[in-house]
C-alpha angles and dihedrals in degrees: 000000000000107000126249112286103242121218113230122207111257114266120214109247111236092252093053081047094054095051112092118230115266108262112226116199113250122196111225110247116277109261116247112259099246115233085270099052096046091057114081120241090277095049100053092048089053083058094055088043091057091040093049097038098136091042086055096052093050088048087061087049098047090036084063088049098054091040100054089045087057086048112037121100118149127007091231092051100142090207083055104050089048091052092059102047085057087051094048089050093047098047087045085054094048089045094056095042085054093046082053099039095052082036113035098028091239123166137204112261105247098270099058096042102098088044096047084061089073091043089105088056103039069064104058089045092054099040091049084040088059098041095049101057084051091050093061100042092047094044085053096044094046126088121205125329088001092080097045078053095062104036083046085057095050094046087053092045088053097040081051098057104059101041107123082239102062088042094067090050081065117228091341093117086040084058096055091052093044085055089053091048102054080045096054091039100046082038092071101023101068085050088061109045096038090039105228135062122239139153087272116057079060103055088044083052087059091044096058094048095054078053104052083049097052088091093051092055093036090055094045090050096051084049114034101016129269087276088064089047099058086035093054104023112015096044108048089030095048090039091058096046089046086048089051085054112050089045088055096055091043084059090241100125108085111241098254135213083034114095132179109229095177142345135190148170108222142164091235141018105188121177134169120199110272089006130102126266115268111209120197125207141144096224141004123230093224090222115123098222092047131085133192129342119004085179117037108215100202124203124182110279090023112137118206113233127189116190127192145182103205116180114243119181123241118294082016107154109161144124134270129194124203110202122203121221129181132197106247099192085220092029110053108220111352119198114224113171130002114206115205112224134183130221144203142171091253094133141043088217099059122283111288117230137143143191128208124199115202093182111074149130138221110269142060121337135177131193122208127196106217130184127222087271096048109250124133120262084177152312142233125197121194133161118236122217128186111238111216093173122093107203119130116274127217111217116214099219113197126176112254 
């Protein structure tokens, strides 16, 4: 009995073995969008926003500084004066909806909530507007280290700001800023508009400015307690008035709107009615920022003569004093005469005046510029040398 046939699996033939297997083309998998490029535009630039918070907020501020030095001209510019009581008010009204808002949990209507999202930045630009302008008059109405004060303090005002540590104690910092900036407003403003600069008009600048904060402390304490309203309002807001002070009676604030455009030591001032100012000197000193003599060269019957522009506002009418000092080698500076001056706004170019001293000795002199209230428009410091020689001398005259 034959066995059963048995079925083999199919081998491959060895020409079937040698071919290789057909190759078919496979596109590598799609990579996966990473988080970024998954977000829209705005998106996106909603990310940056949140990462460079802090960069932002010193953009805004930045953004006010650059702005107001575009746009300033004088300090009695009606448009301009105009322009930074709206800020103030607006500032003061952002200040108090943000007291409520981190308070009183209040929240924007519909309608104002995606504005109110740039509220902490409409505060930066007004408040670096501000500053700014302040800045720049302050910077033009100081004289020496004064100014380097000021521009220091605001640096420190604006590096302040934006520490992480002052933003967890909420618009505290921004209050301070907001204090120096009614003070320096209100400081300025009263001198325009009365024409003349005295103790007073500061203190009632002060004043005001307690006054323009007294909501703001008013609403804190109906929210918070009277203890949050002197924490977040009275004690940023009263340090920095007391701080204003006490730099006004030390002579530190500089005497806006006053401002010294020059100021020279010369042989001869000479000036006809409706003509220029003829200046007189020996040699000029070839600096930009100086005038006149830097060395007296003083022969007998010379008379020194120190001649000054100084900017008034509009409607100014006021006083000035230019006190004498000279360099006692055991004394320090000594005064010896004080002249009385007026001033006006006569000229575009700064009020033209001069005083002459025929009673000197050889040695170091300054001349300082000083307002009713007896702080300093400017200086000059020149060194005076007795001339024993008799040739004849040639005189540089310049207009002044």
């Amino acid at each position: 009995m034959s066995s059963p046939a048995h079925s083999e699996p199919p081998t491959s033939s060895s020409s079937e073995s040698s071919q290789s297997p057909s190759l078919v083309a496979v596109s590598p998998p799609a990579p996966a969008l990473t988080e970024s490029q998954k977000l829209s535009v705005s998106q996106r630039l909603q990310v940056l926003r949140t990462r460079y918070s802090q960069l932002e907020a010193v953009l805004f501020f930045a953004a006010g500084f650059t702005f107001d030095a575009v746009m300033l001209d004088r300090i009695d510019d009606e448009l301009m004066l105009w322009q930074q009581i709206v800020y103030l008010g607006v500032a003061g009204l952002v200040l108090g909806l943000t007291f409520r808002h981190e308070m009183a949990g209040w929240h924007p209507p519909a309608w104002a909530a995606k504005p109110w999202k740039y509220s902490e930045h409409l505060l930066h630009f007004m408040l670096g507007t501000l500053l700014n302008a302040y800045t720049l008059f302050y910077f033009k109405a100081a004289s020496g280290p004064v100014a380097v004060l000021f521009l220091v303090l605001i640096g420190c005002l604006l590096a302040i700001n934006e520490m992480p540590l002052f933003h967890k104690m909420g618009p505290v910092v921004v209050m301070g800023i907001f204090s120096y900036a009614l003070t320096s407003y209100f400081g300025y403003l009263i001198p325009v508009l009365v024409g003349s600069i005295r103790v007073w008009m500061f203190l009632t600048a002060v004043f005001l400015a307690l006054l323009c904060m007294a909501p703001l402390f008013y609403f804190v304490e109906r929210w918070r307690g009277r203890n949050e309203a002197i924490l977040k309002v009275g004690v940023p807001g009263g340090a920095v008035q007391g701080f204003m002070l006490a730099l006004y009676f030390f002579h530190a604030i500089p005497p806006v709107p006053l401002a010294l455009e020059s100021i020279g030591v010369y042989h001869k001032v000479e000036h006809t009615r409706g003509g220029p100012w003829r200046l007189s000197m020996l040699e000029p000193s070839g600096l930009f920022h100086r005038h006149g003599d830097t060395e007296f060269l003083a022969r007998k019957g010379d008379k020194i003569h120190v001649f000054v522009r100084i900017f008034a506002p509009r409607g100014f009418h006021d006083r000035i004093f230019m006190r004498w000092f000279r360099q006692d080698p055991v004394r320090g500076w000594v005064q010896t005469d004080p002249i009385q001056l007026a001033i006006a706004d006569r000229e575009e170019r700064g009020y033209p005046t001069f005083s002459t001293k025929a009673n000197y000795q050889a040695g170091k002199w300054r001349v300082e510029v000083q307002t009713e209230d007896g702080r300093t428009v400017g200086e000059q410091i020149f060194t005076l040398v007795d001339d024993t020689s008799t040739t004849p001398r040639d005189f540089v005259v310049e207009d002044g």
